[in-house]
N, C-alpha and C positions, 0 to 999 in steps of 0.2 A: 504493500500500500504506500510505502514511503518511498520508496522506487518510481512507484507510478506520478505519483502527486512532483517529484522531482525532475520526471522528465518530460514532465507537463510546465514545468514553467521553465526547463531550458529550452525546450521547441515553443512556447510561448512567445511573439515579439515584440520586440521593448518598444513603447511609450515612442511615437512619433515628436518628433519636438521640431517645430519649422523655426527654421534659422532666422537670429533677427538681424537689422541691421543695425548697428551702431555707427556707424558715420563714417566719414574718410577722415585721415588723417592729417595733422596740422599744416605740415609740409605743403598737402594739395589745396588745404584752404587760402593759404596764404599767397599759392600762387593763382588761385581764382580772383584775388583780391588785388593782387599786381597785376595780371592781367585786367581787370575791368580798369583801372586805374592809367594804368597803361594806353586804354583804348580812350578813358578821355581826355589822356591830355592829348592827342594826336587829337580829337574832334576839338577840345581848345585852340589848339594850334592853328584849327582849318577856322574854326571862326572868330578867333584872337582875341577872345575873349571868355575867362574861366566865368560860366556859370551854371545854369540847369543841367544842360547834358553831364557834363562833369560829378556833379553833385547824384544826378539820378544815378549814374552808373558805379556810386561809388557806395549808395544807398542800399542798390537792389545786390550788390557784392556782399557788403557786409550781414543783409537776411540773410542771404544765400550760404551765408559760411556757419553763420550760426542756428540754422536749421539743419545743416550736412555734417557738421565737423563733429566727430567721436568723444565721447563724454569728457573723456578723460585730456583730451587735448583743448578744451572749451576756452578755458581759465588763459591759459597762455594765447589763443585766437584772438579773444576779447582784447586782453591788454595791449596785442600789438595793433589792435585798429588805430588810434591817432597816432602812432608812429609811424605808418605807413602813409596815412595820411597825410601828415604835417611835412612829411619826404618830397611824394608826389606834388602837393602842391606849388612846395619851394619850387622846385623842379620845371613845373608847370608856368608858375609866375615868373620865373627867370628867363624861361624863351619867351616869352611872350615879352615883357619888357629888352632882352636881346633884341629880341625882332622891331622890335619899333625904335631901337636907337640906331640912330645916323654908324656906315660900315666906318671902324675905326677910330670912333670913339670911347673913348672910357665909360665904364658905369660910373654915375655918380652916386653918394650916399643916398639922396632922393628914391634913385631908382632900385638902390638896393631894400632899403625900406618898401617901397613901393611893391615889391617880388616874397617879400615880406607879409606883408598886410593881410592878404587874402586870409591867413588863419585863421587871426582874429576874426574878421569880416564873416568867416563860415564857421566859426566857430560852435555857435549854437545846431547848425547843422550834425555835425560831427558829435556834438555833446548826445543829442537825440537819438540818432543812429548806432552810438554804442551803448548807450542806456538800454534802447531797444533789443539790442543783438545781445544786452548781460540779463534781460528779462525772461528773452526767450533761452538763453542757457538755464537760467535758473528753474525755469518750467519740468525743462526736457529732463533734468539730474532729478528735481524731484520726481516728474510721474517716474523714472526709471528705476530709481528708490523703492518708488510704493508698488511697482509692479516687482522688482526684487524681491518683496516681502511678500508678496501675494505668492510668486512660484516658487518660494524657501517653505511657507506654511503648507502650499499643495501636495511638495515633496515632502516635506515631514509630515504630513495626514496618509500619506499616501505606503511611507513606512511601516507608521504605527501598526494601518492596517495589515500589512504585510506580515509584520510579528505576530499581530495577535491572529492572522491567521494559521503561524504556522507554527505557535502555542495549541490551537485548537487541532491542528491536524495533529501533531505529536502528542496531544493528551486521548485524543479516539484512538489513534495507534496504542495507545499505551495502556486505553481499557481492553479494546480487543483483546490485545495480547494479553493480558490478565482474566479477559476470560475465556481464553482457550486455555489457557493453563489449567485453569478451575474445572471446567469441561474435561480436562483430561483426566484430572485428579479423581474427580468425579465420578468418570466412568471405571479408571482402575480399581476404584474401592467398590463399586457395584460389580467388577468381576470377580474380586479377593471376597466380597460375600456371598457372591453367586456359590462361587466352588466351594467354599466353608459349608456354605447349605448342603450341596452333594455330596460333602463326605460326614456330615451327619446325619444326610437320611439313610446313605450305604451303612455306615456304624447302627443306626437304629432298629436296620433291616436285618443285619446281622444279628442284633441282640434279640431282634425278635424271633427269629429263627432257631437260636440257640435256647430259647425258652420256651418257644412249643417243643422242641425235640425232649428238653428234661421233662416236662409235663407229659409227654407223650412216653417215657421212659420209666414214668412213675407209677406213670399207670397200668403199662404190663406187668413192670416186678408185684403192682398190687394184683392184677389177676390172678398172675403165677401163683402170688402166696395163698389168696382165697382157694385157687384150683386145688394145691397142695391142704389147705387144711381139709377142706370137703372128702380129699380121697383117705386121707388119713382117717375121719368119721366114719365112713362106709368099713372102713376094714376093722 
């Protein structure tokens, strides 16, 4: 039975579990985020002037990393948004003012400032969009938590059960088996008094037989003797 039951749960197949995703890695978010960044200074470039496009594209990068990016790389995604940012921009704002200074001429402090500025200027932008992108990290680490705790309780539910089923199979095995023992005992001792029966009926049969034959032995010597006195009278 214990044979049986064991090789029923190794041909049994385990628990389907579909793969989830946790995200990509830091590495490819950040160069999602150079590349969209990327792509707007090039559309600055083309209309020499950093604004919406720039900002959108740096907006829809930044959800996009922080709805993709693997839990565990979250933390470090987030922090480097205005670094990359306040990079690109420089970056951005400096050709842009290159481009409009006369060929050969110096930058002046003005225009360095000026290549400068836009941080500030977008600042709140940038404030927004990483609040946003640490909001929705913080969501995704939560529900992932409480979904954690939800398939750690399934799988410990799902143990317990397992134990206590396989308490309950080893405790049936283990009356069985105590009462086939009992069953046997049982039956040997209803044979040990079977045959005790048959040799006391043999012995009773015997004694009976030996006590009609004396009875029957008594009773001749008593004829005998009567036969004897009667012929002794006559004579």
């Amino acid at each position: 039975m214990t044979n049986h039951s064991e090789q029923r749960r190794r041909t049994q197949p385990a628990p389907q579990t579909t793969p989830r995703f946790f995200g990509i890695s830091v590495w490819a978010s950040l160069i999602i985020l150079c590349a969209a960044l990327t792509i707007g200074l090039f559309v600055t470039l083309h209309n020499g002037l950093l604004g919406i496009p720039f900002l959108a594209l740096f907006v829809i990068a930044v959800l996009v990393i922080a709805l993709l990016t693997e839990p565990r790389g979250l933390f470090l995604t987030i922090a480097s948004i205005p670094i990359f940012f306040g990079i690109f921009v420089i970056i951005t704002s400096w050709f842009l003012v290159a481009n409009a200074t006369p060929d050969g001429a110096p930058l002046s402090k003005t225009q360095i400032i000026t290549a400068i500025y836009p941080i500030t200027l977008h600042f709140p932008v940038l404030a927004i969009a990483t609040a946003a992108a640490a909001l929705i990290a913080f969501l995704r680490i939560t529900l992932l938590k409480r979904s954690n705790r939800t398939s750690s309780k399934v799988a410990q539910t799902r143990r317990r059960k397992e134990v206590e089923a396989e308490k309950l199979n080893y405790s049936t095995v283990r009356k069985a088996r105590t009462q086939t023992q009992r069953t046997r005992r049982t039956h040997a001792t209803s044979t040990d008094n079977s045959q005790v029966t048959v040799e006391e009926l043999l012995r009773r049969r015997k004694e009976n037989s030996e006590r009609k034959a004396a009875r029957e032995a008594a009773r001749q010597r008593a004829r005998r003797s009567l036969g004897d006195d009667l012929y002794k009278q006559d004579s």
